[in-house]
Each structure stands twice: as C-alpha cells, then as structure tokens.
C-alpha positions as a Python dict, from the first residue, in 0.01 Angstrom:
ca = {
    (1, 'X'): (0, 0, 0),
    (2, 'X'): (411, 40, 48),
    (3, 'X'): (596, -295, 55),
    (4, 'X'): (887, -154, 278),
    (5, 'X'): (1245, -295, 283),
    (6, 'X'): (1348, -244, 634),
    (7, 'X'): (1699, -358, 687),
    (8, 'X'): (1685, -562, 1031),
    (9, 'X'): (2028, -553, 1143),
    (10, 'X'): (2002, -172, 1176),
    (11, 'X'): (1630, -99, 1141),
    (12, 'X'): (1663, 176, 875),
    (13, 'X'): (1441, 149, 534),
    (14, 'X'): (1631, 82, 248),
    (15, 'X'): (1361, 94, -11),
    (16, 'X'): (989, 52, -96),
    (17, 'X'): (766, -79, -381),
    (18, 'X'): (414, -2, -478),
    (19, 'X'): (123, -281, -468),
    (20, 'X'): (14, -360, -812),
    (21, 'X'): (-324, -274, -843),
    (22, 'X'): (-654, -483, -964),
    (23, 'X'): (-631, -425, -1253),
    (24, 'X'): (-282, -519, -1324),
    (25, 'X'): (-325, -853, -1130),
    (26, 'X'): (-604, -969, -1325),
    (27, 'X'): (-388, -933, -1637),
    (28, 'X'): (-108, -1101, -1486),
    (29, 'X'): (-369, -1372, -1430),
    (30, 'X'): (-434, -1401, -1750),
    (31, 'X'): (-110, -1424, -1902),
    (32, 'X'): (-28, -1683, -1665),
    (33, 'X'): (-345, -1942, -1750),
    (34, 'X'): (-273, -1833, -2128),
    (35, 'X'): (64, -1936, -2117),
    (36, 'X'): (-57, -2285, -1902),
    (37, 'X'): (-175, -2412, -2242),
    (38, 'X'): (224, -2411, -2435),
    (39, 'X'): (340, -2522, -2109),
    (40, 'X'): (133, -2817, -2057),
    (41, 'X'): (204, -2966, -2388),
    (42, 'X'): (566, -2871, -2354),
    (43, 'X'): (736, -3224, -2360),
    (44, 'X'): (878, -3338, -2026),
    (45, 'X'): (1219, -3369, -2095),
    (46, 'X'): (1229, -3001, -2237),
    (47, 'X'): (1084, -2903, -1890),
    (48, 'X'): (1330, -3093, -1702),
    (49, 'X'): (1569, -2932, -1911),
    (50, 'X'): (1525, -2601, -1815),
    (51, 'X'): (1539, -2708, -1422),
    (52, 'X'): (1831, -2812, -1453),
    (53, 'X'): (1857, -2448, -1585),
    (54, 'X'): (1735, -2272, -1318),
    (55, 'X'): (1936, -2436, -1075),
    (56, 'X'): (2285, -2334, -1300),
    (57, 'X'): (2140, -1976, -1215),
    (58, 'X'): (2051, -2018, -870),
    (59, 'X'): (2420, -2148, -861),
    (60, 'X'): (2612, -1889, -1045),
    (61, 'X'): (2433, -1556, -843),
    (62, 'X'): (2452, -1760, -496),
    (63, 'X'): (2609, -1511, -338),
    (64, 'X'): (2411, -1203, -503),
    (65, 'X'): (2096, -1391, -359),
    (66, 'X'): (2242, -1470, -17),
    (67, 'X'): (2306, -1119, 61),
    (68, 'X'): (1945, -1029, -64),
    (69, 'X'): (1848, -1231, 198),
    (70, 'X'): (2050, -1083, 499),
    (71, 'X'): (1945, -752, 390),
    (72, 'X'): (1560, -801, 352),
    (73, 'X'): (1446, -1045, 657),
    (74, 'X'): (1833, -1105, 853),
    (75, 'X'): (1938, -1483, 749),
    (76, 'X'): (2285, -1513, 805),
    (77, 'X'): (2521, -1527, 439),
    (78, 'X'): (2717, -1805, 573),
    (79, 'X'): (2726, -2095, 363),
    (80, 'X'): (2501, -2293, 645),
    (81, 'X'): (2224, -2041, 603),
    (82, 'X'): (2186, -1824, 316),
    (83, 'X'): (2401, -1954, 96),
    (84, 'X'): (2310, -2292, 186),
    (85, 'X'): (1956, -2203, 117),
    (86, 'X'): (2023, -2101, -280),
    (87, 'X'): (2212, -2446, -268),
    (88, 'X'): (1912, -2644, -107),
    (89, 'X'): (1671, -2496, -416),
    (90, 'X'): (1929, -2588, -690),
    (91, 'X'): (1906, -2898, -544),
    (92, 'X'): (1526, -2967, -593),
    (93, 'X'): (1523, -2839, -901),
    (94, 'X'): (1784, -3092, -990),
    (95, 'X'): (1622, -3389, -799),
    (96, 'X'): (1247, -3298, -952),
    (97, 'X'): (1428, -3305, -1315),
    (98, 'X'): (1588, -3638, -1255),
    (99, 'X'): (1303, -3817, -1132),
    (100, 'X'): (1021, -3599, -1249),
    (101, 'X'): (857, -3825, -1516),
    (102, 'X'): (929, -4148, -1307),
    (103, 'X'): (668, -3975, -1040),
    (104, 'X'): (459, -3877, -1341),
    (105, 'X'): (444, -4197, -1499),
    (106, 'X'): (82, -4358, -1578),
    (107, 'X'): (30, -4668, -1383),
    (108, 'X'): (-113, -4985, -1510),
    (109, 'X'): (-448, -5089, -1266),
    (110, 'X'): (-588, -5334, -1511),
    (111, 'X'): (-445, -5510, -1773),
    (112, 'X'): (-741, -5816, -1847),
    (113, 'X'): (-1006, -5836, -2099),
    (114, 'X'): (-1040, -5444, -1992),
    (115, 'X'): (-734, -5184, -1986),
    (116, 'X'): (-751, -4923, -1703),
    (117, 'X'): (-455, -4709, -1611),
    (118, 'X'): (-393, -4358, -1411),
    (119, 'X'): (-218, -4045, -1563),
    (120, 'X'): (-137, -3746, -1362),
    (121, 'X'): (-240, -3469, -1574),
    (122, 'X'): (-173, -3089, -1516),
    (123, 'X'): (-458, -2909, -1278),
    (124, 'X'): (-405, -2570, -1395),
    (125, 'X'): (-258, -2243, -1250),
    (126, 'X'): (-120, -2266, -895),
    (127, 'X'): (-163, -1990, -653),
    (128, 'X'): (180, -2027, -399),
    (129, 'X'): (113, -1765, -104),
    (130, 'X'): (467, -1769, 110),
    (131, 'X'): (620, -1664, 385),
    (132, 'X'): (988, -1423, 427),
    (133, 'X'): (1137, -1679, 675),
    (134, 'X'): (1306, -1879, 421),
    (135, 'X'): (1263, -1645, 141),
    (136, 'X'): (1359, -1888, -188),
    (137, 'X'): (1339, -2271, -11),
    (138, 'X'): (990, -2222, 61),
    (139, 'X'): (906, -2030, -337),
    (140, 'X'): (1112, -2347, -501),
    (141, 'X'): (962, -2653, -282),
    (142, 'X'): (631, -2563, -397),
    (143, 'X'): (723, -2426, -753),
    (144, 'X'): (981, -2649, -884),
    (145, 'X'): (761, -2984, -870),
    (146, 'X'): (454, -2773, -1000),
    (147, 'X'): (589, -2683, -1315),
    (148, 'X'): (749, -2991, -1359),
    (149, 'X'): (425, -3153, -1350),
    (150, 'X'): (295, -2893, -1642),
    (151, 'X'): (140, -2670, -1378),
    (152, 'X'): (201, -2275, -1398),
    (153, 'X'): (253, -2064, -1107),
    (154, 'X'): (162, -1769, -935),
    (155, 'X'): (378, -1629, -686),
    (156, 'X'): (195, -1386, -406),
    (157, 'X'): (547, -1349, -148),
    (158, 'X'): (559, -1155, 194),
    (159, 'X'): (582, -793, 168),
    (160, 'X'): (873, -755, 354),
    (161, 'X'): (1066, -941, 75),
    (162, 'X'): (1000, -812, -226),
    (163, 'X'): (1325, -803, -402),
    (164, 'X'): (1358, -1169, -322),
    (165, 'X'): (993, -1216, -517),
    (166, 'X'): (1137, -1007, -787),
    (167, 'X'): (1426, -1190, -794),
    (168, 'X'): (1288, -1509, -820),
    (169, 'X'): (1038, -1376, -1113),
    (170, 'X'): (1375, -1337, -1315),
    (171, 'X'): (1551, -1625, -1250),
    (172, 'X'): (1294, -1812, -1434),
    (173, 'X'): (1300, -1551, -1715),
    (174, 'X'): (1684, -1607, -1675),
    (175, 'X'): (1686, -2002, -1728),
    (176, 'X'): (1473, -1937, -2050),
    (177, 'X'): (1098, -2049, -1934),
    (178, 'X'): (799, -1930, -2148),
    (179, 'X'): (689, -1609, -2026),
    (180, 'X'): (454, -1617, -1789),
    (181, 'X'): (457, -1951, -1709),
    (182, 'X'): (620, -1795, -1343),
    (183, 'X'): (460, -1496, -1225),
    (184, 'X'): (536, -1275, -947),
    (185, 'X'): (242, -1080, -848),
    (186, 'X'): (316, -790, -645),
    (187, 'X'): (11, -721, -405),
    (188, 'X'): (-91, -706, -89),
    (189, 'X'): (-249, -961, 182),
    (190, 'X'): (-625, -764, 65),
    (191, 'X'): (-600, -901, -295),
    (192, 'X'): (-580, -1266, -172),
    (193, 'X'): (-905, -1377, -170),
    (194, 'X'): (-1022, -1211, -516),
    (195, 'X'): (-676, -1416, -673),
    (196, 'X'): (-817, -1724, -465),
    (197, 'X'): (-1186, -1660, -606),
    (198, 'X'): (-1028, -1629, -1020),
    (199, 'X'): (-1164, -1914, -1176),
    (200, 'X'): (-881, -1931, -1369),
    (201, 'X'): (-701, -2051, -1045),
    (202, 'X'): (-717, -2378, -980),
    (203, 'X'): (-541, -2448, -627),
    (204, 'X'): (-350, -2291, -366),
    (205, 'X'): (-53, -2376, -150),
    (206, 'X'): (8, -2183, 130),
    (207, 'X'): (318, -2151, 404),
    (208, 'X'): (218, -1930, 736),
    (209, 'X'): (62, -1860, 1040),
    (210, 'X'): (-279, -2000, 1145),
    (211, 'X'): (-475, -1744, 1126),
    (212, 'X'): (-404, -1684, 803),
    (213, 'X'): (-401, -2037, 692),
    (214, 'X'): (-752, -2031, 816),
    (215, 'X'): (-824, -1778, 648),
    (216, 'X'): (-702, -1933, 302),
    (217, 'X'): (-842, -2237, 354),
    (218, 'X'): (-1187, -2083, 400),
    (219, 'X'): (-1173, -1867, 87),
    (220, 'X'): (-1035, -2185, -87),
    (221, 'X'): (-1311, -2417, 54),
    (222, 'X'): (-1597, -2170, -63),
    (223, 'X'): (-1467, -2173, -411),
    (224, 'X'): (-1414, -2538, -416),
    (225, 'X'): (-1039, -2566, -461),
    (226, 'X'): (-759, -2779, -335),
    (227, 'X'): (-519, -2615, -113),
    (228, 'X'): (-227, -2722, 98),
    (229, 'X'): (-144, -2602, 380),
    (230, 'X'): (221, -2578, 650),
    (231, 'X'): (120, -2361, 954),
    (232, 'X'): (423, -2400, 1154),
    (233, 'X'): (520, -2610, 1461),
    (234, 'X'): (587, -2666, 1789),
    (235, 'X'): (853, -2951, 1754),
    (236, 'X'): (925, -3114, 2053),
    (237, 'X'): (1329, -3251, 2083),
    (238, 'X'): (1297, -3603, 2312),
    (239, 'X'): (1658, -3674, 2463),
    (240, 'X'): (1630, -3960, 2667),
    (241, 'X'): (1850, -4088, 2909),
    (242, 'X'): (2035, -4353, 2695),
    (243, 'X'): (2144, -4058, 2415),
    (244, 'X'): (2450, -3935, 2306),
    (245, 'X'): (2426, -3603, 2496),
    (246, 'X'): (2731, -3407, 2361),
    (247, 'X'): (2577, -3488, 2008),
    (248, 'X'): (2209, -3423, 2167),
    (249, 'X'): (2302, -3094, 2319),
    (250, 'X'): (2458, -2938, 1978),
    (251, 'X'): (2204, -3042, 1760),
    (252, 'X'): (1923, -2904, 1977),
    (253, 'X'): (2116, -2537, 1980),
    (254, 'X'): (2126, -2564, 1642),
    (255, 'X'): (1825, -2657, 1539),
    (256, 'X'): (1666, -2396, 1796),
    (257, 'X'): (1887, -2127, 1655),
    (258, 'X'): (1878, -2189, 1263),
    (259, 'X'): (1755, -1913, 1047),
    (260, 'X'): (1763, -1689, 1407),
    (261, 'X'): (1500, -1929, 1579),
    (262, 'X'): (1258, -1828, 1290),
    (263, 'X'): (1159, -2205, 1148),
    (264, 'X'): (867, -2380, 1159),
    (265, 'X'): (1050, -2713, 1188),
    (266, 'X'): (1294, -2606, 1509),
    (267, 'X'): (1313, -2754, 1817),
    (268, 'X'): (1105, -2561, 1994),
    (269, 'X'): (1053, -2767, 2273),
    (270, 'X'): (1307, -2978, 2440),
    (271, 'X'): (1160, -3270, 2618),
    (272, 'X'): (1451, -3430, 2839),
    (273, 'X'): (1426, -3727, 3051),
    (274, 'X'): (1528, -3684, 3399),
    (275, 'X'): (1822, -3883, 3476),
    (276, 'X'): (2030, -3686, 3235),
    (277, 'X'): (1830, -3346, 3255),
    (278, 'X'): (2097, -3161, 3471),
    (279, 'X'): (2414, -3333, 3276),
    (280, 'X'): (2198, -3234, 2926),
    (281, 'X'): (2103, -2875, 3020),
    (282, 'X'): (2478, -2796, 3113),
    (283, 'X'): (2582, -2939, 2775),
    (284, 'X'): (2311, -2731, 2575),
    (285, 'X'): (2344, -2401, 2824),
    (286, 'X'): (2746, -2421, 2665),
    (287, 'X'): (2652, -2505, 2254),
    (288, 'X'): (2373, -2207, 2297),
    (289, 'X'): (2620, -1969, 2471),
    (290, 'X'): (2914, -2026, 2166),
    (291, 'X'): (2703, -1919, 1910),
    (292, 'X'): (2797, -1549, 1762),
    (293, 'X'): (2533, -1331, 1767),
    (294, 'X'): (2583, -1057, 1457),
    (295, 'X'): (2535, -832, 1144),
    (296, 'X'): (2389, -1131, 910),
    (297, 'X'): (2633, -1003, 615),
    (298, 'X'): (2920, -1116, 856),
    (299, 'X'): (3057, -1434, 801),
    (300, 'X'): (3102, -1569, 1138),
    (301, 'X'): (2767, -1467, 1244),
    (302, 'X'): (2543, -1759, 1349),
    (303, 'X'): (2245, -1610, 1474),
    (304, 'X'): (2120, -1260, 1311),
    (305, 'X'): (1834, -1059, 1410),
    (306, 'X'): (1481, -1163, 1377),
    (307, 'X'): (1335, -1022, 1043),
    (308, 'X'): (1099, -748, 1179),
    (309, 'X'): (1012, -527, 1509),
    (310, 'X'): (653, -680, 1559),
    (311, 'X'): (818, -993, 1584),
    (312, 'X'): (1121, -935, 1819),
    (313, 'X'): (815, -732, 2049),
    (314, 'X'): (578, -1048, 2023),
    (315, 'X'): (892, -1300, 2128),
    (316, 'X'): (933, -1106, 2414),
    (317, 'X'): (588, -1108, 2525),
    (318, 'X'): (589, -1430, 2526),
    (319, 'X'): (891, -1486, 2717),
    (320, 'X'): (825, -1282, 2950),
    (321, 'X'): (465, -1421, 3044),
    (322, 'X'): (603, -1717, 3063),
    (323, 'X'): (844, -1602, 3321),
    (324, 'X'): (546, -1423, 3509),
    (325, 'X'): (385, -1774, 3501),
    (326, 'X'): (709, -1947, 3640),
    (327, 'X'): (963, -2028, 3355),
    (328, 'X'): (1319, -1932, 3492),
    (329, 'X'): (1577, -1782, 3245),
    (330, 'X'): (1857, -2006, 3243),
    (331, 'X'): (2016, -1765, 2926),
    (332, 'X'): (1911, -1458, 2765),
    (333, 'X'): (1599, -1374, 2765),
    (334, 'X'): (1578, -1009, 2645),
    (335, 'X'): (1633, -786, 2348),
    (336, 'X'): (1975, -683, 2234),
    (337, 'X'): (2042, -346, 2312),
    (338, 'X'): (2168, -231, 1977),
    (339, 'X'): (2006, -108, 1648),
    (340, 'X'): (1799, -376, 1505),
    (341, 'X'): (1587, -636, 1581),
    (342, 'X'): (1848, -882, 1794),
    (343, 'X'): (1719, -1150, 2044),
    (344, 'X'): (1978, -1375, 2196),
    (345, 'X'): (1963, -1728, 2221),
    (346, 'X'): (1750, -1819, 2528),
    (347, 'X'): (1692, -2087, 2752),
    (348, 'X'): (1316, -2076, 3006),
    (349, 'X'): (1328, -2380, 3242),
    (350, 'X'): (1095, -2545, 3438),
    (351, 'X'): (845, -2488, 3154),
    (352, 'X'): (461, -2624, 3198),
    (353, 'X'): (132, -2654, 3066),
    (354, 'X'): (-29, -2353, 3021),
    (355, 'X'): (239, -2081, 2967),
    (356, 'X'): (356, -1949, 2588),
    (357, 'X'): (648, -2122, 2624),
    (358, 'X'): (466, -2425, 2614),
    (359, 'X'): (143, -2379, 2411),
    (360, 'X'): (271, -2139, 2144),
    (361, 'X'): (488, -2132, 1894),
    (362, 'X'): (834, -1910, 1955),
    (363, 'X'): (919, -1761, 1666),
    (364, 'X'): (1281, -1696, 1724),
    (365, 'X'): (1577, -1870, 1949),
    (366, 'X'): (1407, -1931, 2253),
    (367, 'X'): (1401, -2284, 2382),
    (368, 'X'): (1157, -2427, 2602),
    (369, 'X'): (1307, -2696, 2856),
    (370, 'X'): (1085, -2974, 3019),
    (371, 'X'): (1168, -3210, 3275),
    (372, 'X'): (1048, -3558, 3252),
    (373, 'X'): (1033, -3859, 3494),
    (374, 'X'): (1028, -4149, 3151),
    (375, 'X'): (961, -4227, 2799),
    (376, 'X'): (593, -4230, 2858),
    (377, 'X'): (580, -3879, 2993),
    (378, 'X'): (807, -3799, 2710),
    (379, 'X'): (585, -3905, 2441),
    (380, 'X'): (303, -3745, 2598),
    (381, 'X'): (462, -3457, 2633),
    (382, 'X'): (555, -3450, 2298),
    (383, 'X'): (207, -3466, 2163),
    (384, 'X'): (14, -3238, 2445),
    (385, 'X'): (27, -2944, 2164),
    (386, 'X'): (-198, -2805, 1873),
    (387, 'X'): (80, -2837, 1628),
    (388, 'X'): (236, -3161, 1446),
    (389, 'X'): (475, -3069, 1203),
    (390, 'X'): (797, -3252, 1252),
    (391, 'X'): (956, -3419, 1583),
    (392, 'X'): (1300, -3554, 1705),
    (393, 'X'): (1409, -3832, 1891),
    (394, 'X'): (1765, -3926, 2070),
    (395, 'X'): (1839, -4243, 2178),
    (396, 'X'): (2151, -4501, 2161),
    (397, 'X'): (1822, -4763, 2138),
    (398, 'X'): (1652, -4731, 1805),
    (399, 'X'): (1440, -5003, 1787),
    (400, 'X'): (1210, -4805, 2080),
    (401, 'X'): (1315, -4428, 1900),
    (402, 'X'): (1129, -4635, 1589),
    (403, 'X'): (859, -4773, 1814),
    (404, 'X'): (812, -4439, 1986),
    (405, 'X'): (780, -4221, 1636),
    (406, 'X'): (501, -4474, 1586),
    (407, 'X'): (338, -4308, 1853),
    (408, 'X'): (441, -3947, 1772),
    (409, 'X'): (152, -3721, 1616),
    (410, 'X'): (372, -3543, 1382),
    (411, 'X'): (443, -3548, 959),
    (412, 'X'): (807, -3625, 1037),
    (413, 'X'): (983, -3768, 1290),
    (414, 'X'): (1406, -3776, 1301),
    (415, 'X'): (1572, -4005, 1540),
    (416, 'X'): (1875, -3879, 1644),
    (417, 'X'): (1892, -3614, 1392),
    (418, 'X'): (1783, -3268, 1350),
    (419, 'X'): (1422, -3199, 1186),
    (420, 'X'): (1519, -3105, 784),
    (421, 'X'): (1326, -3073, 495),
    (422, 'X'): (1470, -3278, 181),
    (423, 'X'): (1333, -3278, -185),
    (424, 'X'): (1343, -3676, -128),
    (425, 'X'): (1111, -3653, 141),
    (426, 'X'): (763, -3555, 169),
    (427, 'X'): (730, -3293, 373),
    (428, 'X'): (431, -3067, 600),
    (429, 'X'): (214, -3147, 899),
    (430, 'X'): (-116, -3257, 1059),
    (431, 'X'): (-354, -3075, 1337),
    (432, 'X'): (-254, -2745, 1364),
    (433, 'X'): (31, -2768, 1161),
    (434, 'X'): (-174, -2797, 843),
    (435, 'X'): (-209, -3082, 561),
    (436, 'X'): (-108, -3212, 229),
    (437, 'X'): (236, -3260, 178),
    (438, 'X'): (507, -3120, -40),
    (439, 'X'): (818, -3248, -190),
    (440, 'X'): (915, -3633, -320),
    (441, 'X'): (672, -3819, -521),
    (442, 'X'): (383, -3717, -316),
    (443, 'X'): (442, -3322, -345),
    (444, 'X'): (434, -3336, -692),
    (445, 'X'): (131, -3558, -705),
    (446, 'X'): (-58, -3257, -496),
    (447, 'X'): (-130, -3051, -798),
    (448, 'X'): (-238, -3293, -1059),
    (449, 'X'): (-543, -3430, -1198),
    (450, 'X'): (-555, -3807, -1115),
    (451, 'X'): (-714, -3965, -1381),
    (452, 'X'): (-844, -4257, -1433),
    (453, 'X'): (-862, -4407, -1810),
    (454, 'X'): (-1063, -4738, -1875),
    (455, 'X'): (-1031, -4931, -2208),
    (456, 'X'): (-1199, -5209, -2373),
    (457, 'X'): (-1152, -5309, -2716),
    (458, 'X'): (-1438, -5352, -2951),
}
C-alpha cells in the first residue's frame, strides 16, 4: 500500500510513501515499550521540561507546519486555522507541563490508625489512531498528557497525511525526547488490529468515524484493553428568540465553516426558535455569503477545499437527498467548478426528521436549518440524534441556557459561544459520539494505572 499526497486545492499528487511492513512495525513496537521503562522513571519535572520544549519547536517552524497542512488535507494557513492550530498544540503542551504533576499527585483517602492513598502510575504504551482533519491538534491532545503521565506513544495517522505524521515523529526527536519514546508508525488501516492485539500495547485512543470506532473498540474489547473513543457529532446550535442575533448569526457561520466544515464539534445543525427564524436566517444567509472561498495557502482564504474527492462526492450525496426529500437550498449547494475538491458554504432549509441533513453527520460547510415553535421543541430537537459530542446555546437569559444544558445529551455544552476544545477542559462525547474524555485533569487520568496503596504500621 501507497500513502498518496494528493494536493486538494488542485487535485494533482504531489508525492507518495510506502507502508512499513510487519515486520518493521513489530520492531518499532518494541523499541517503543523498551524505551517505556527510562521514560517512566524519568523524573517529572525533566518531562515537563522537555514540553515546554516541544512547544518552542512547534513555535519556531509554525509556519513550515501550517503550510504542510494546506498542502496535504486543505486547512487554510491563516493564523485562525493552520497556524492557529500549531499555536493551540504549543499551548497544551505548555498547560500539561504547568499543571502536570498537580493532576498526578497521590491523594490521601485515609489517614487513621491505617494509611491508604491513590497514585496514578504509568499504564504502558499508548496506541493513538487519528484522523487528517486536524492533522497536529488531534496527535498532541492525546499525546502531550500521555507522556506527561510517563506513558509512551504510538502514533498510527491517516494516510492522506503522512508528512504531517512524519513531521510530528521529529519534532519530538527535535525537543530532545528519548528515542522512541514517540513513534510514528507508518502503516496502513490492515495492520490495526495486529498493533491493537501486541501485548505490549496497553490502550488505545482513537479519533474517527463510527464504523471504524466500532471497529477499534471491538478489537480492543477482545483483547481486554482500555480505549477511548471521539466519533464525531452532530452539534445542534439553539438560538432562541431572546439572543443576540448579529452575534448568533456570525458565530454559527463560523463555526459551520471552520477547518472547511470538516469538524466534529461544528454546528451542524442550527436549531432556531421561530419568532426570530426569518430575522436570524437573513443575518446568517449574509456572515455565510462573506466568507472567501480559496487556495488554502492564500491568506485571505476562509474556507478551502474539503481534504479528499470521496468526501466532496459523499457531501453532495447527502445534500442532494436531502433536497429530493424536501430541504430547499437557501445557498450553495453544489461543487465548485474548478480543480480541486471545493464545496461552498451551504444553507438546506426546512430540514426534518428523516433526511441526511438531519440524521447524519455533514462533513463539510453545509448547515442544516430547523424551525422551531419554543424552547421545548428546541431541546428536543437538539437531542433527537445518535451523536452527543458538544452543543451550543444563545440566549440573553442564562439562568434557563444553564438550566437547558442540564437537559442537553451532549459532553459539552457552550452558551452563547462557539463549541471549542481547550487543554483546560475535558473534552469528547457520549452515544454515538463515543466515550472517555481527553484533555484537563481527567484526560490525563485516562491512561494511568489508579492505584490504590493501603498502609498499616506494625
């Protein structure tokens, strides 16, 4: 198997890498779990030290990294996307080294005529499967507090982004970690489950589709071994009638649009109550039409193409059955006609129950609009889908957007703010959006050994 670079601005291959094979992998393997036993006895300031490290080089090749991006998958170099990106993972590797050992600290249970107290010990070797959509955030949210905890990791990325793998291998190597103690292993989606099945790997984390996460889970289950899961969304965006709707209507195209529709955590669904539906839709129809469509290595660009050709085809099946079913285009709705892989932002309409639009996830800037009479419906609304990764509310009224996010079955909920993942907040989903949780002082408590220690003195 190829691992193809396929630019997606013009559609042309730029360059292609060869799967590693078995044998190769295994040994990789085994440098990695041999250099787990330095690493875990490697004091905790020296491995705060060298995130703080890693972040200086994230920092000083920014750019270089940025434009890796744009070519590879299509994110935007402007500072709000790609660059912003390398940013966001200096970031968490500064914010795990700061408060890294405070999360890691043993805690105290009993302190009587018995001692008992928990540590949070290393597991092992960490096997991080991840996606192309956001090609270094989602590699350093799952990394960063792993080896901070005394973890090593294995890296299997997406195969459409393999210098980005590659390039995270080295800045590692770059910062002056152990060898080995981050390992990029170049293979293919068919070498999963033997990696998975190594008993020298001793959990999984995993960013993706479904299907797959299904699948993962399933190999992961049979061998006994904790895995964590984010399977995308279907976020609804709640504007009801009390909101700010110039600041409700920009923050909706934006988070539709971000990374060129293709998050997990974009609105995906706007819910809008109906007293201000016509005065919100003519708000968002104008923030959706001002955004400049582009070559991702422009600067002004604010939406690039989507990051491969199966994708921009299955978008637009999607849109367009939902049309068939009833949707009406209110903007865009088709492909570009240009080289690449462009879809425009889109608005569907009078979306229900039943159609794509509604029960799927849309995978690029395609909002979904829905009508509704009150807060009730809204909330209901909200929740009528398989996913529950992240939600947003807008209202003037907080106390009922606080009330109402009681009620919301979703891992985060943002009144009157975009959804966003932070390092200070734990972060991933439940239903179909997956479980566990990454980032804060509960990601970094995912991939440890909890252990209890009782005492009593002779």
């Amino acid at each position: 198997m190829a691992f193809e670079i396929i630019n997606p601005a013009t559609g042309e291959q730029v360059e292609s890498y060869e799967e590693w094979s078995t044998v190769k992998t295994r040994a990789a393997i085994e440098d990695a779990y041999q250099a787990w036993f330095g690493w875990r006895t490697t004091d905790m300031a020296r491995r705060c030290e060298l995130m703080h490290k890693v972040a200086a080089v994230l920092r000083g090749n920014k750019d270089k990294y940025a434009r890796m991006m744009a070519l590879e998958m299509g994110k935007p170099i402007p500072i709000g996307e790609g660059r912003a990106e390398i940013e966001k993972c200096a970031l968490a590797c500064e914010f795990f080294a700061e408060h890294g050992e405070s999360f890691l600290a043993e805690e105290t249970l009993l302190n009587e005529e018995s001692r008992a107290y928990v540590g949070f010990r290393p597991l092992g070797m960490i096997l991080a499967i991840m996606p192309w959509n956001f090609p270094f955030w989602q590699v350093f949210r799952c990394a960063i507090p792993a080896l901070i905890a005394g973890n090593t990791v294995l890296l299997k990325h997406s195969s459409n982004v393999p210098r980005c793998a590659m390039a995270i291998d080295d800045v590692f190597v770059q910062a002056g970690l152990p060898a080995n103690v981050f390992r990029t292993l170049m293979i293919g989606s068919a070498q999963i489950d033997a990696v998975i099945a190594n008993s020298k790997v001793m959990a999984v984390s995993f960013t993706g589709s479904v299907e797959a996460g299904r699948k993962v889970a399933a190999k992961a289950g049979e061998m006994l071994k904790k895995v964590v899961l984010e399977l995308g969304g279907s976020d609804p965006f709640i504007v009801l009638a009390d909101a700010d709707l110039d600041q409700a209507a920009a923050a909706a195209a934006r988070s539709r649009c971000i990374n060129s529709g293709q998050s997990c955590i974009a609105a995906k669904r706007i819910i809008v109550e109906g007293l201000v539906y016509d005065a919100f839709m003519e708000r968002f129809q104008a923030c959706m039409e001002a955004l400049v469509v582009g070559d991702p290595l422009d600067e002004e660009t604010q939406v690039g193409p989507l990051a491969r050709k199966d994708l921009l085809i299955s978008l637009h099946s999607q849109v367009e059955e939902s049309i068939s079913q009833g949707a009406k285009v209110i903007l865009g709705g088709s492909p570009l006609d240009s080289p690449g892989y462009y879809y425009p932002p889109t608005i569907l309409a009078d979306v229900r129950p039943g159609m794509p639009a509604s029960d799927q996830e849309l995978f690029g800037p395609v909002a979904a609009v829905i009508r509704v009479r009150d807060v009730e419906e809204a909330f209901l609304t909200a929740n009528a889908t398989d996913y529950g990764l992240g939600a947003s509310i807008w209202t003037s009224d907080i106390a009922r957007g606080e009330e109402m996010a009681a009620w919301i079955e979703a891992g985060s909920v943002f009144i009157n703010g975009m959804v966003q993942s932070d390092p200070r907040l734990p972060f991933g989903g439940i239903k179909g959006s997956g479980y566990g949780r990454e980032l804060s002082c509960l990601g970094i408590r995912e991939f440890v050994n909890i252990q209890t220690v009782w005492v009593k003195p002779q």
